[in-house]
C-alpha positions in Angstrom: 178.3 161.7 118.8 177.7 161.8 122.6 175.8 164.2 124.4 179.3 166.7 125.7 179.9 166.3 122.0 176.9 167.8 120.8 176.9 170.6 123.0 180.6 171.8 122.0 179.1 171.8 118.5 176.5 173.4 119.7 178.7 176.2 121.1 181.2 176.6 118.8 178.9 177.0 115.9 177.4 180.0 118.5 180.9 181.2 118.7 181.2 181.2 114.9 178.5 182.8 114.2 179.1 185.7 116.5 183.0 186.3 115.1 180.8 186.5 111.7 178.1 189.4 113.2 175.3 186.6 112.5 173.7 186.8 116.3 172.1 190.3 117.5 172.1 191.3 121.6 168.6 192.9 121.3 166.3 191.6 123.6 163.7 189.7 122.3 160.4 191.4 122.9 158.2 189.3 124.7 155.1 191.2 124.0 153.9 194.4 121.8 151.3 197.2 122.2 148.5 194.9 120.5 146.6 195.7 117.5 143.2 196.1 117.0 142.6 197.1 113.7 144.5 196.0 110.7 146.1 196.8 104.0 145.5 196.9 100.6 146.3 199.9 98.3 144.9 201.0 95.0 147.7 199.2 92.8 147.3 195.8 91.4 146.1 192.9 93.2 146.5 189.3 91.6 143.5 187.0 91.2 144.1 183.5 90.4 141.7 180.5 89.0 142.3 177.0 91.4 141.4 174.0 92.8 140.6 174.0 96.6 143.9 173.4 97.7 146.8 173.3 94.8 148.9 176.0 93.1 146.9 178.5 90.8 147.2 177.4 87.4 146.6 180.6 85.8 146.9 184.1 86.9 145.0 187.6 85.5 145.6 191.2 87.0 142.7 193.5 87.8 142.6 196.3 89.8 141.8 196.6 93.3 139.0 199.4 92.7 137.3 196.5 90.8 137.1 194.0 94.1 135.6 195.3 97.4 138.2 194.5 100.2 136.8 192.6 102.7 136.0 194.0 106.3 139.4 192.3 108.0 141.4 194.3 104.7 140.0 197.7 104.9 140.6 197.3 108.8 144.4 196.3 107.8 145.0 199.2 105.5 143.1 201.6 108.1 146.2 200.2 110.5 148.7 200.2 107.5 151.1 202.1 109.5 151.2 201.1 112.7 151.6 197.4 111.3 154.7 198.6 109.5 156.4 199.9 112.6 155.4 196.6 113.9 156.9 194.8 111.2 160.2 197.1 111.2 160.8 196.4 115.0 160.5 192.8 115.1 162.9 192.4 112.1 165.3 195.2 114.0 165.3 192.9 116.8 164.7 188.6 115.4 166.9 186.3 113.2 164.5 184.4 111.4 161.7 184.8 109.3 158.0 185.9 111.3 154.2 185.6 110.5 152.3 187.8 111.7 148.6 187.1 112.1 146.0 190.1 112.2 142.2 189.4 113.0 139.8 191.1 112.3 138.4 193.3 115.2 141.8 192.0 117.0 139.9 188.8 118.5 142.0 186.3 119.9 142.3 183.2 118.3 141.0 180.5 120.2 138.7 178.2 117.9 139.2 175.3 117.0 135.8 174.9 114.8 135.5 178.7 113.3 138.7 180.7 111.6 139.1 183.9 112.3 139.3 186.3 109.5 143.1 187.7 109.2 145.5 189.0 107.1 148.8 187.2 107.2 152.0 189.0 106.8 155.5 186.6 106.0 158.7 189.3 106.0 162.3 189.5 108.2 163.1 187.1 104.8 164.1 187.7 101.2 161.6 189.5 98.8 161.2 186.8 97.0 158.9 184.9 100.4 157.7 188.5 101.5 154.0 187.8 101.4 150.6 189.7 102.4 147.7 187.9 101.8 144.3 186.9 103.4 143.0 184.0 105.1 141.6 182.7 108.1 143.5 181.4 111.2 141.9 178.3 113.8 143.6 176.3 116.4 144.7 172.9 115.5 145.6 169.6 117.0 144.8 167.8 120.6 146.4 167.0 123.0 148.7 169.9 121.9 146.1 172.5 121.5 145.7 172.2 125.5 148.8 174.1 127.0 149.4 177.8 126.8 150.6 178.6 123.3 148.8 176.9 120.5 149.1 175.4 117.3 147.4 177.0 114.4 146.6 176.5 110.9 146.3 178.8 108.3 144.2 178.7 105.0 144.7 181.2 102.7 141.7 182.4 100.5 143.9 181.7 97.6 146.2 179.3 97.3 149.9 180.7 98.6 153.7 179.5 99.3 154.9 180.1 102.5 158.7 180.5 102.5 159.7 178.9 99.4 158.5 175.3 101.3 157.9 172.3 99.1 159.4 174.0 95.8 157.9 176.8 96.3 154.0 175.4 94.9 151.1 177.3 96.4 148.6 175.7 99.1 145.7 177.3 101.1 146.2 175.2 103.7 149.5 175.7 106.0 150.4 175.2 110.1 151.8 176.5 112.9 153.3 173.7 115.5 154.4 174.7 118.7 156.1 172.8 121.1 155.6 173.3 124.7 158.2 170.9 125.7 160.7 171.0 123.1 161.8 172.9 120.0 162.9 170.2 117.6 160.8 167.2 118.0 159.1 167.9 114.5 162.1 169.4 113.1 164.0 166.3 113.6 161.8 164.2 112.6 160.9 165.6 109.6 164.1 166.2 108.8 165.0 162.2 109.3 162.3 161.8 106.6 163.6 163.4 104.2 166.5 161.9 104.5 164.9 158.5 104.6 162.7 158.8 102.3 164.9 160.2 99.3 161.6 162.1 97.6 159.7 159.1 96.9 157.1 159.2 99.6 155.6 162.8 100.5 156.4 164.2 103.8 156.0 167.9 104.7 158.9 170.4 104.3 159.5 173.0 107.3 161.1 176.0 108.8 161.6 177.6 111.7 159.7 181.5 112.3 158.8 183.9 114.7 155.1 183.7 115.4 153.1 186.9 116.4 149.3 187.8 116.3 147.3 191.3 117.0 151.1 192.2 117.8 151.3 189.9 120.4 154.7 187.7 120.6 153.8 183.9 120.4 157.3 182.6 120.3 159.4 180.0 117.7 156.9 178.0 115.7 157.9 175.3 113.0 155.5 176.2 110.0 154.7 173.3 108.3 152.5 172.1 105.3 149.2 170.9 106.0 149.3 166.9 105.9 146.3 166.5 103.4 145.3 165.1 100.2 146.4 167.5 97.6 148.7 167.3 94.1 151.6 167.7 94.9 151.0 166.5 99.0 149.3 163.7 98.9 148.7 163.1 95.5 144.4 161.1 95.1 141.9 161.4 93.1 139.2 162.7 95.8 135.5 162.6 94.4 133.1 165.1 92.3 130.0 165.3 94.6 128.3 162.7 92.2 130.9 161.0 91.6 129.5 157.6 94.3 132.1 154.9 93.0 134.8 153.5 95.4 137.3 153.9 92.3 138.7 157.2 93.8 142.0 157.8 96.2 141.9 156.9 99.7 143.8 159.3 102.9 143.4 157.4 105.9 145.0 158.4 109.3 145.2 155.7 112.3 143.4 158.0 115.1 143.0 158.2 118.6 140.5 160.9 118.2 138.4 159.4 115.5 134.6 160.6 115.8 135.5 164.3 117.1 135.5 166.0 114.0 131.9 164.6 112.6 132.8 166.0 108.9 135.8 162.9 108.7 134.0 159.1 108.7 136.2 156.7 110.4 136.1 152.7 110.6 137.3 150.8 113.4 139.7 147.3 112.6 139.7 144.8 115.6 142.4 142.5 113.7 140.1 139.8 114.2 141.2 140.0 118.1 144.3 138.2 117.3 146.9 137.8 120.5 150.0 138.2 118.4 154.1 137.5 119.5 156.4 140.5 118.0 159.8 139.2 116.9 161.3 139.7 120.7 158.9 137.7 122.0 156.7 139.2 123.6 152.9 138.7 123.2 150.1 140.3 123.7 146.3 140.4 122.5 146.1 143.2 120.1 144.2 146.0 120.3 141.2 147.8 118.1 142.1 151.0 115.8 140.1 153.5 114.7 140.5 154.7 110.9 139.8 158.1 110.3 139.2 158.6 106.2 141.2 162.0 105.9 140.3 162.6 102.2 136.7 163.4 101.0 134.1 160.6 99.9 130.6 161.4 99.0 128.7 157.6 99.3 128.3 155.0 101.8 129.6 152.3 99.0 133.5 154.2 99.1 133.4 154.2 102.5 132.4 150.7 103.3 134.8 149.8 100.9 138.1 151.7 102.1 137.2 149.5 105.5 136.9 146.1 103.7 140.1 146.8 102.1 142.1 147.5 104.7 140.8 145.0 106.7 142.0 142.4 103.6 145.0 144.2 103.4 145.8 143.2 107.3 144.5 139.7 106.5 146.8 139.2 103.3 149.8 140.0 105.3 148.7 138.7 108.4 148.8 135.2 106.8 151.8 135.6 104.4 154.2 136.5 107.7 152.4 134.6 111.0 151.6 131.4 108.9 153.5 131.2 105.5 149.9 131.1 103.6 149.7 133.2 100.4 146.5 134.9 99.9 145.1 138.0 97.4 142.2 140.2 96.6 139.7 138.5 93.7 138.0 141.2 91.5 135.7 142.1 94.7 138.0 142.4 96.6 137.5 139.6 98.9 140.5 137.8 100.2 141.1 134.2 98.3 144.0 131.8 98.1 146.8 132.7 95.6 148.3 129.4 96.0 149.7 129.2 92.4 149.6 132.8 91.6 152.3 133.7 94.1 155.7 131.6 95.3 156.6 133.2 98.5 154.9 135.2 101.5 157.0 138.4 100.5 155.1 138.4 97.3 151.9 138.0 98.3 152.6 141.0 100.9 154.3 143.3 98.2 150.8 143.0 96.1 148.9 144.3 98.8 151.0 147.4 100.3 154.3 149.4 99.3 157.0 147.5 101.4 159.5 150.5 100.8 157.2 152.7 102.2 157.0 150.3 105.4 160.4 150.2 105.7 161.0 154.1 105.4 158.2 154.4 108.4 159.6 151.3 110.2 163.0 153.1 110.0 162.0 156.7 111.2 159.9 155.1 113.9 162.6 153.1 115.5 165.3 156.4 115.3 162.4 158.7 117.2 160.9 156.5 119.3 157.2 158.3 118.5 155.1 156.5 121.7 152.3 157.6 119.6 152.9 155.4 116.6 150.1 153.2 116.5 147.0 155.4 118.4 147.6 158.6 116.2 148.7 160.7 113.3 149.9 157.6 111.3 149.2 158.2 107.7 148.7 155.9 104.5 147.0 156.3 101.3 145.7 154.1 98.5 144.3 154.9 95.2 142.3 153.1 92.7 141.8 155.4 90.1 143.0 155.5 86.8 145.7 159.0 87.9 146.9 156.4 90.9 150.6 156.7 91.9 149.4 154.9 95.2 148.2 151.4 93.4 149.3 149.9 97.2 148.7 150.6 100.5 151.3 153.0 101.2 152.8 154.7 105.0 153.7 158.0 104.0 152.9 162.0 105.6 154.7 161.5 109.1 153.0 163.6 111.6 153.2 164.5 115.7 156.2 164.2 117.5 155.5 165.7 121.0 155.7 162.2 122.4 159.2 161.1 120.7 162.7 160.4 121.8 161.3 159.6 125.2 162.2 155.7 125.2 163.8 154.2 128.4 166.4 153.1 126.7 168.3 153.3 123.4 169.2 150.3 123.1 166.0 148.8 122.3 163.6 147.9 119.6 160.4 150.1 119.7 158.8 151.0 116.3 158.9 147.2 115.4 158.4 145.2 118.7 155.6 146.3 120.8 156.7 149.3 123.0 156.0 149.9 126.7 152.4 151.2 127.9 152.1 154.8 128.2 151.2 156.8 130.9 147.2 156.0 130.9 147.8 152.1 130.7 147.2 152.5 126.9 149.3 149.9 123.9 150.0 152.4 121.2 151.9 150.0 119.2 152.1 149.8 115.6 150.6 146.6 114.6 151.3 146.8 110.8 155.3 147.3 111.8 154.7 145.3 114.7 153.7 142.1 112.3 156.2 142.8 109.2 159.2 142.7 111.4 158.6 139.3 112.3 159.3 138.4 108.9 162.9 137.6 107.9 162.6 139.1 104.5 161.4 142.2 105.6 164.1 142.6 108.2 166.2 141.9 105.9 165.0 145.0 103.6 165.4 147.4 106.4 168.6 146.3 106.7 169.4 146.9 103.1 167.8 150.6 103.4 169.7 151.4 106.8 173.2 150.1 104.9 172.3 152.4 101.9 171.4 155.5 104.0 174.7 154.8 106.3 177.1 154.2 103.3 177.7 158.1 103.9 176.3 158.5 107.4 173.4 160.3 106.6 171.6 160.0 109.3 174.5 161.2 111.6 174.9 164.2 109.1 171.2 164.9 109.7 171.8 165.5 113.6 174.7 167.4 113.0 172.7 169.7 110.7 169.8 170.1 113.3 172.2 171.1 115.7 173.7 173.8 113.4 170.0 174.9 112.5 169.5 175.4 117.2 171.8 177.7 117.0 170.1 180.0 114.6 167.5 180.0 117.4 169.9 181.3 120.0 169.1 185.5 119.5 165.3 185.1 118.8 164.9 182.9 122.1 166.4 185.4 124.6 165.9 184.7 128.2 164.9 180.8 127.1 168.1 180.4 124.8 168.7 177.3 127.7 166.0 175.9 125.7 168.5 175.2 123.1 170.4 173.0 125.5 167.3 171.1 126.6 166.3 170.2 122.4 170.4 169.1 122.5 168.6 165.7 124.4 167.0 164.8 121.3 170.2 165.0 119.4 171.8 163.0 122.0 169.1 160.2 121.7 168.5 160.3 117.6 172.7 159.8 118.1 172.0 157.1 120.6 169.0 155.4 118.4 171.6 155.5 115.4 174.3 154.0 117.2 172.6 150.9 118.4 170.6 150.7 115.2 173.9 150.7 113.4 175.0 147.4 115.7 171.2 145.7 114.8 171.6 146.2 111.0 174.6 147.3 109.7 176.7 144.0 110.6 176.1 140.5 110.4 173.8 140.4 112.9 169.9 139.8 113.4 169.1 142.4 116.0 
């Protein structure tokens, strides 16, 4: 689908939607009288018993004479009525669905250490996702976190659902992404995963809202779930506070900011300084990463270990695909010959890590072109307890695409082949992808996954569908509906990326 085609689907979905009365000519208010005060009545309130992050797994009803309200709640039902008009105008006037944040004492939110105590309304969406609840609000992210609007995350006191997202299970921790650039980087991506990974591999579910705090419009935000590990996310066993041995689940995130956040340890790999030749041909001498350990450990003995094991894992399948040799962890997991326990380097690879799960990342990577695929937000798990559904190191939880779909061409290799220096002089290829696709067998299982997924043209069915869902964005972005024609460039590349992809893998060829 070329880029003229993509905009005339882009318009005459706009056209049918407005013979059907589905667009409203309001204008979209760009900013409110701001609150400063902010509800809970006398009839029931529910109380549940949880974990720290999962859906409640029993429920009781008392009443709310029996629980003090906190200060933020008696503040919201002092304001009870002037946050209804609120809440009545915006849904006179937006499309979609819209959170609205309200802090206590109507401070801005502008931490990203401390949460501000809030209330968190969810309405302009069926009663069934209507939701009041209290929490606490923080910035989130990096580099993102630096321009005007920010990204937020949310954590609920008690665990919630947020628009029916993820089958509707209950989380307290959710986010707010906002791109300053470009509305659909995450959407698409995200919704590429779940095309790709067909529910075997956790990535987070999303939707488009209306964002607004103290009253004050914040624009379109995709609210996401919280990339963490949790049942149902990212499904570990994470420690009791005594609980020292390295038998427990593993997060780990490959992170360019590694060391900020002093609660999260972090290892660092060098990849034994190895100058490595990606399957193009081009070499270079490969470049340290910084591990940050993304679930919770309590000793020094699972943290020394996550390193040494991913440090074997590299080795294992840096030997099986540079050099043919066939190694494997002993009962220590130190890395010894399996000559005799293993017939082929593909085997001695699929021991150590979930090859699918490479393949789905490898696959992703290559249609988005994320520049920041091997410096940050790159997620794996492992788990060795006796609960593990991770028994492998496995890619999983994609994250962070502000720096997609930028590539100088489509007609290259980028997830898999080392990719051109960023801006600041910095590598920030993959080396994991980078190494597997210079094996022959592996190449040859992305190929098998891209035939599957383009037996039907999935992939091509998923652009089509983001560029039904920009459209939906056209009434609630008002004055900056043109942005709808600028995200239209990251159909036009994903169409691109599948195109060419399509000649690499889909015929006899070896791309």
């Amino acid at each position: 689908m070329c880029r003229k085609n993509i905009i005339c689907a882009i318009s005459f979905i706009t056209a049918v939607l407005m013979l059907a009365g589905c667009n409203k000519t309001e204008p979209v208010p760009q900013e409110t009288t701001a609150l400063t005060t902010s509800a809970v009545s006398s009839e029931t309130v529910t109380t549940t018993s949880v974990t720290e992050e999962t859906t409640a797994v029993t429920t009781t009803e008392t009443t709310a004479e029996e629980i003090l309200p906190s200060p933020v709640m008696e503040q919201y039902a002092e304001a009870a009525e002037r946050v209804d008009e609120l809440l009545g105008e915006i849904c006179d006037k937006m499309e979609k669905p819209a959170v609205h944040i309200f802090t206590y004492d109507g401070e801005p939110v502008l931490s990203k250490e401390t949460y501000n105590d809030s209330v968190i309304d969810i309405f302009n969406c069926g009663d069934e996702f209507r939701l009041t609840a209290e929490g606490g609000v923080k910035v989130r992210g990096n580099s993102s976190a630096e321009g005007k609007e920010k990204p937020y995350r949310i954590k609920f006191t008690q665990p919630q659902n947020m628009l029916g997202l993820h089958d509707g299970l209950e989380y307290k921790s959710w986010v707010l992404l906002k791109s300053n650039w470009n509305l659909i980087s995450d959407f698409m991506a995200l919704s590429l995963a779940e095309e790709i990974f067909q529910g075997e591999y956790y990535s987070s579910d999303c939707a488009f809202v209306n964002v607004y705090i103290n009253g004050e419009y914040k624009g379109i935000y995709l609210l996401c779930e919280q990339n963490q590990a949790a049942e149902g996310r990212v499904t570990l066993h994470e420690p009791a506070k005594d609980e020292t041995s390295a038998d427990i689940g593993y997060f780990l995130e490959i992170d360019h900011y590694a060391g900020n956040d002093p609660s999260e340890p972090y290892f660092t790999l060098d990849y034994d300084n190895i100058q490595l030749t990606d399957f193009v041909g081009t070499t270079r001498n490969v470049v340290a990463d910084s591990y940050t350990i993304k679930s919770d450990t309590v000793s020094d003995e699972q943290r020394e270990f996550i390193a040494k094991y991913t440090e074997g894992v590299f080795k294992i399948v840096y030997e099986a695909v540079e050099n043919g040799r066939l190694f494997m962890f002993d009962e220590n997991y130190d890395v010894v010959s399996a000559e005799g326990v293993y017939s082929t380097p593909k085997e001695a690879a699929e021991a150590v890590m979930d090859l699918d799960s490479v393949v789905n990342m490898l696959i992703l990577e290559e249609l988005v072109h994320n520049y920041d695929v091997g410096e940050g937000s790159f997620f794996m798990a492992v788990d060795f307890s006796e609960t593990s559904i991770y028994n492998r190191l496995t890619f999983l939880a994609p994250w962070d695409f502000n720096w997609g779909y930028e590539g100088s061409s489509k007609d290259r290799y980028y997830g898999g082949a080392f990719q051109d220096y960023t801006f600041d002089g910095a590598d920030r290829s993959n080396i994991w992808l980078t190494l597997l696709m210079k094996a022959d067998w592996f190449r040859d299982m992305v190929k098998e996954k891209w035939v599957f997924l383009q037996s039907d043209r999935s992939l091509n069915n998923v652009v089509t569908e983001v560029c039904e869902e920009l459209v939906t964005l056209e009434n609630d972005l008002g004055d900056e509906a043109w942005r709808i024609d600028s995200a239209a460039d990251i159909a036009e590349f994903v169409d691109g990326r599948i195109t060419w992809l399509d000649k690499m893998w889909n015929e006899e060829t070896d791309g």
